[in-house]
C-alpha positions in Angstrom: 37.6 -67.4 -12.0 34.1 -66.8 -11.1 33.2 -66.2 -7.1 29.8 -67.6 -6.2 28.2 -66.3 -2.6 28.7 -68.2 0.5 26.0 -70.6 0.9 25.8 -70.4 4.9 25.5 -67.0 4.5 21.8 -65.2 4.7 20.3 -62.2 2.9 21.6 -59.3 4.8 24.3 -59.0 7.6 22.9 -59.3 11.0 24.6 -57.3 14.0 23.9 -59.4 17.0 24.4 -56.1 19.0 22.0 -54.2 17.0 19.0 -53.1 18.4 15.9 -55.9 18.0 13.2 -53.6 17.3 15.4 -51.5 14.9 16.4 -54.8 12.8 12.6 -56.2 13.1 11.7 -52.8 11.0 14.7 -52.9 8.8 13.9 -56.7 7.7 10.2 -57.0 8.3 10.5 -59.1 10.7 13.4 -61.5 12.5 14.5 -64.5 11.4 14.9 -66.1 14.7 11.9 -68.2 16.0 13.8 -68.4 19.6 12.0 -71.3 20.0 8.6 -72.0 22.5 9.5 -68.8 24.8 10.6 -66.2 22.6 8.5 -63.5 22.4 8.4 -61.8 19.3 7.7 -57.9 20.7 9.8 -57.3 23.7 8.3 -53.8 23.8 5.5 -55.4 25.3 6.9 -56.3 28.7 7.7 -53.6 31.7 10.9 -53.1 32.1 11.7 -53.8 35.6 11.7 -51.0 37.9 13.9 -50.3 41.0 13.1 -50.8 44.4 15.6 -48.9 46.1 14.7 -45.2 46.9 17.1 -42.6 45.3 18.7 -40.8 49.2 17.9 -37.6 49.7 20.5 -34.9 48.8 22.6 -33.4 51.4 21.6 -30.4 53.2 24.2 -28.3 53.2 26.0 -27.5 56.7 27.5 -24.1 57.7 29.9 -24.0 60.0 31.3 -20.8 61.2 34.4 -21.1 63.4 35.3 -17.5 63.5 31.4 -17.3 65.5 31.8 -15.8 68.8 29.4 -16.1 72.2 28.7 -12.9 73.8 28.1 -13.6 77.8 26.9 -10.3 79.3 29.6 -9.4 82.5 26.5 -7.7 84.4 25.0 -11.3 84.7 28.4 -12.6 85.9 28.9 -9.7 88.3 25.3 -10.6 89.8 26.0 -14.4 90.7 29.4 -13.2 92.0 27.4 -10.7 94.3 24.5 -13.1 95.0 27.2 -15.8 95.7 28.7 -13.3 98.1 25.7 -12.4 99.7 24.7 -16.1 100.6 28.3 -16.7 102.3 28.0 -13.8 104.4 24.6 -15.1 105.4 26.1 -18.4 106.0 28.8 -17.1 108.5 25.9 -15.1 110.3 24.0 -17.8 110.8 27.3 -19.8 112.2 27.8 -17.2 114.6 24.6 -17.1 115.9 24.7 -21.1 116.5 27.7 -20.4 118.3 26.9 -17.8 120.0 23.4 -19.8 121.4 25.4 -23.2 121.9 27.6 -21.1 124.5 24.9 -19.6 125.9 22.9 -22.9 126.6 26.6 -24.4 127.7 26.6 -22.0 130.4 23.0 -21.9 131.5 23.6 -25.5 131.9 26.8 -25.1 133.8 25.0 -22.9 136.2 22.2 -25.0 136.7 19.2 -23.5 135.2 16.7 -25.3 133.4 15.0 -23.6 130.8 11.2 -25.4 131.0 9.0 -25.6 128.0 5.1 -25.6 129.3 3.1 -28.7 127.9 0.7 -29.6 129.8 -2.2 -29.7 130.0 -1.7 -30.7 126.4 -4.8 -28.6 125.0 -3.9 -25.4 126.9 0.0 -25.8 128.1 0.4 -23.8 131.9 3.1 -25.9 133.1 6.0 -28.4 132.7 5.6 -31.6 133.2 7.4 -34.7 131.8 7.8 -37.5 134.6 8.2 -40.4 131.6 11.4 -38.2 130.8 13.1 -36.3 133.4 12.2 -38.2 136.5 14.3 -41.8 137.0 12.7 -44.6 136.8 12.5 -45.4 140.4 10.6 -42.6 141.3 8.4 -42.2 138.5 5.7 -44.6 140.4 5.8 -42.2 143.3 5.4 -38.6 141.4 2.8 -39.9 139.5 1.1 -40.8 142.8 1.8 -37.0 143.7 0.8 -35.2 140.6 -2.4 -37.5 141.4 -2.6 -35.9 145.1 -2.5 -32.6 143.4 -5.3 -33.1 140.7 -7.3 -34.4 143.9 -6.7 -31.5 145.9 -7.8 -29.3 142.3 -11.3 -32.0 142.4 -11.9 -31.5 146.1 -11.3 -27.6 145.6 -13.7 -27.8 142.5 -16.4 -29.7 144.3 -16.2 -27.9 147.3 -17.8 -24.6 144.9 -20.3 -26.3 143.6 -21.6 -28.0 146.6 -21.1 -24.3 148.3 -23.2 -22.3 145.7 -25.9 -25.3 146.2 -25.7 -24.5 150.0 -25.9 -20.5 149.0 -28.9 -20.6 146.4 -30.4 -22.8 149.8 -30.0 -19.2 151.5 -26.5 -20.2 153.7 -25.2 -17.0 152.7 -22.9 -15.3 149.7 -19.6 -14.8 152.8 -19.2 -19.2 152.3 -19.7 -18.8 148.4 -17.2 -16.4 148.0 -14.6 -17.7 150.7 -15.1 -21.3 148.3 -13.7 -19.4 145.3 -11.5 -17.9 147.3 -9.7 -21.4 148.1 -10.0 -22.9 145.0 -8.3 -20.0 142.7 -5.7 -19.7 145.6 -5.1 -23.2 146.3 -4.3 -24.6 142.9 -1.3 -22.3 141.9 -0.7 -22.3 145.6 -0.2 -26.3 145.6 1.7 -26.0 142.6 4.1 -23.8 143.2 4.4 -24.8 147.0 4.8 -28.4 147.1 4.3 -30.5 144.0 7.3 -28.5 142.1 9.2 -28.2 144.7 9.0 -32.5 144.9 8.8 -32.2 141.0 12.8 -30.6 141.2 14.1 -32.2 143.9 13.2 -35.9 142.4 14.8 -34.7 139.1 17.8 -33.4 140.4 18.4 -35.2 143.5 18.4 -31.8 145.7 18.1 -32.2 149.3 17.2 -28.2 149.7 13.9 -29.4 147.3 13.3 -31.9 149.7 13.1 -30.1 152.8 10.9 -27.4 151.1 8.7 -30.0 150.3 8.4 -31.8 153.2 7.5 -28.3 155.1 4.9 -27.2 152.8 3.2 -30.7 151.9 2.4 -30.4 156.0 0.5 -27.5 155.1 -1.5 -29.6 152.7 -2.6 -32.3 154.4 -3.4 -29.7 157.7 -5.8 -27.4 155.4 -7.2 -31.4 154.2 -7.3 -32.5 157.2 -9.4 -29.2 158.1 -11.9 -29.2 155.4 -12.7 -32.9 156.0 -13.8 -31.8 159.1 -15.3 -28.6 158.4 -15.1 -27.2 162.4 -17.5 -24.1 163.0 -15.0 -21.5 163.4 -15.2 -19.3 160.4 -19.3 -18.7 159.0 -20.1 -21.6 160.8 -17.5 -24.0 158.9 -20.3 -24.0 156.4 -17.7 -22.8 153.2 -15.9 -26.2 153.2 -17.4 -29.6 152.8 -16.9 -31.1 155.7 -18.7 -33.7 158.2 -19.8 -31.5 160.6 -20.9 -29.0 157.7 -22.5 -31.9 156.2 -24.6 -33.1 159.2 -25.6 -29.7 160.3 -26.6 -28.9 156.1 -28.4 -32.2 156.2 -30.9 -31.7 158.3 -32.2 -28.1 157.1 -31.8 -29.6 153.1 -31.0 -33.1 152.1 -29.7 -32.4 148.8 -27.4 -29.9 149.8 -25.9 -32.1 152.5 -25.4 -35.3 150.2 -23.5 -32.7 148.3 -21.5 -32.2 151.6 -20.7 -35.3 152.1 -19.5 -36.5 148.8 -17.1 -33.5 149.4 -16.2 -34.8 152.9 -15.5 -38.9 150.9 -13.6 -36.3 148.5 -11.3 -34.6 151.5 -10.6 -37.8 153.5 -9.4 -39.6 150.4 -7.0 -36.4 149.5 -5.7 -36.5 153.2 -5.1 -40.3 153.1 -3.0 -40.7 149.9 -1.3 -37.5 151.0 0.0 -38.7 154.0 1.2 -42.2 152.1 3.2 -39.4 149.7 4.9 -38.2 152.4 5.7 -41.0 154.3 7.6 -42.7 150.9 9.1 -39.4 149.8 10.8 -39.6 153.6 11.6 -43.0 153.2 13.4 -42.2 149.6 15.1 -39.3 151.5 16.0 -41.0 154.3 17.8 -44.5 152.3 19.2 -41.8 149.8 21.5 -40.6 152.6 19.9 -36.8 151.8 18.8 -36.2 155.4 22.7 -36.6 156.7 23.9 -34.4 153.7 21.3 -31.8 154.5 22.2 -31.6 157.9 26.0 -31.0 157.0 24.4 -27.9 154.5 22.9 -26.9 157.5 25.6 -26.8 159.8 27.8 -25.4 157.2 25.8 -22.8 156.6 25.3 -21.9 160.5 29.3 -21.4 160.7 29.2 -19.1 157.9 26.9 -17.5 158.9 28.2 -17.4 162.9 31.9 -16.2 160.7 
């Protein structure tokens, strides 16, 4: 029985898995039209490429555990010392705060002040701080005062000049030099006789203070009262600025007695609002109850004394 070839069957065996461009050279070319889209050379078309970026490789990481730190000891030793040296310095500098906190405890137990010089405030001489150590009742009348003082330093001033006018007039070099000799006496004088004496005694309530004060503020307004007036006793009266200076000056020179009598307004004015100072420093002292308790100091003091 005679086997005829199958009929569905074509030419040569076709591998569907075969490669396209391998078969299209083996046959010539394909037998599948693949229709309105199929392209007959594939080779033609890019393959598509990948967008991703391959990673870097690794870097490779060493890691040696059994790696040991050296730390120099002389460094260590160092801080240690350093850090030795600053406590020390630290309990040196306690000792001394202690040391100085007892020492101001017991200045301040015994009663001295320890005075820091500011004024005036471009070349500091003195103390002075009314607004601050003086109460507040009592600050009206220092300032008044302190203004009696600067007064007596303006009268003292003026008083020179109007002196050395009177001396290049021919009066004389003895009144020239007696003016210089008030006015570098009296303005340390003042201060140290009176006006800190009144400055201590309305800060700390002392009736001692008080009665120094009251003594030597007499003094004051006597030498103002004196060199308003001017009397001829010593060169003719002529060295301070007063009316009968003035009137006798006035008629030889006219200038230099206008000078005298601005120094005799000068005076008067000093001697009035002296005399108002001490009349309402008394007053104080007297309401305060000061003058009975300086009177018991004074009687105390006369028993021990007579003991």
């Amino acid at each position: 029985m005679a086997f005829e070839k199958n009929p569905f069957a074509d030419g040569e065996d076709i591998n569907p898995f075969a490669d396209q461009s391998a078969r299209g050279k083996g046959s010539g070319q394909s037998s599948f039209s693949g229709g309105a889209f199929y392209m007959p050379n594939p080779g033609s078309v890019p393959p598509a490429s990948n967008s991703r970026l391959s990673p870097l490789p690794p870097e490779p990481v060493e890691y040696d555990r059994g790696a040991t730190i050296d730390i120099p000891l002389d460094n260590v030793k160092d801080l240690r010392t350093k850090e030795k040296e600053l406590q020390a310095k630290e309990a040196e500098l306690k000792r001394r705060e202690q040391e100085l906190k007892r020492r101001e405890d017991a200045i301040s137990r015994a009663g001295i002040v320890i005075e820091e010089k500011n004024w005036p405030p471009f070349f500091p001489l003195i103390h002075h701080d009314i607004a601050n150590e003086i109460p507040l009742h009592l600050q009206r009348l220092q300032y008044v005062a302190f203004t009696t003082y600067l007064g007596l330093v303006v009268c003292l001033a003026w008083n020179v000049v109007a002196v050395t006018t009177a001396w290049l007039k021919g009066e004389g070099v003895k009144i020239w030099l007696l003016a210089i000799i008030y006015l570098i006496s009296g303005v340390p004088g003042a201060y140290v006789l009176w006006y800190r004496p009144l400055y201590r005694a309305m800060r700390t309530d002392s009736a001692l203070k008080f009665g120094l004060f009251f003594l030597l503020y007499l003094v004051h307004i006597g030498f103002c009262i004196l060199a308003s007036v001017a009397p001829p006793i010593i060169f003719e009266g002529k060295s301070l600025t007063g009316i009968l200076a003035a009137v006798d000056v006035l008629t030889s020179n006219v200038l230099v007695g206008v000078f005298y009598l601005i120094g005799f307004a000068m005076f008067c004015l000093e001697t009035f609002l002296s005399i108002w100072v001490i009349q309402q420093v008394y007053m104080y002292f007297r309401g305060s109850g000061m003058a009975a308790e300086m009177k018991k100091q004074a009687a105390r003091q006369t028993m021990m004394a007579a003991l």
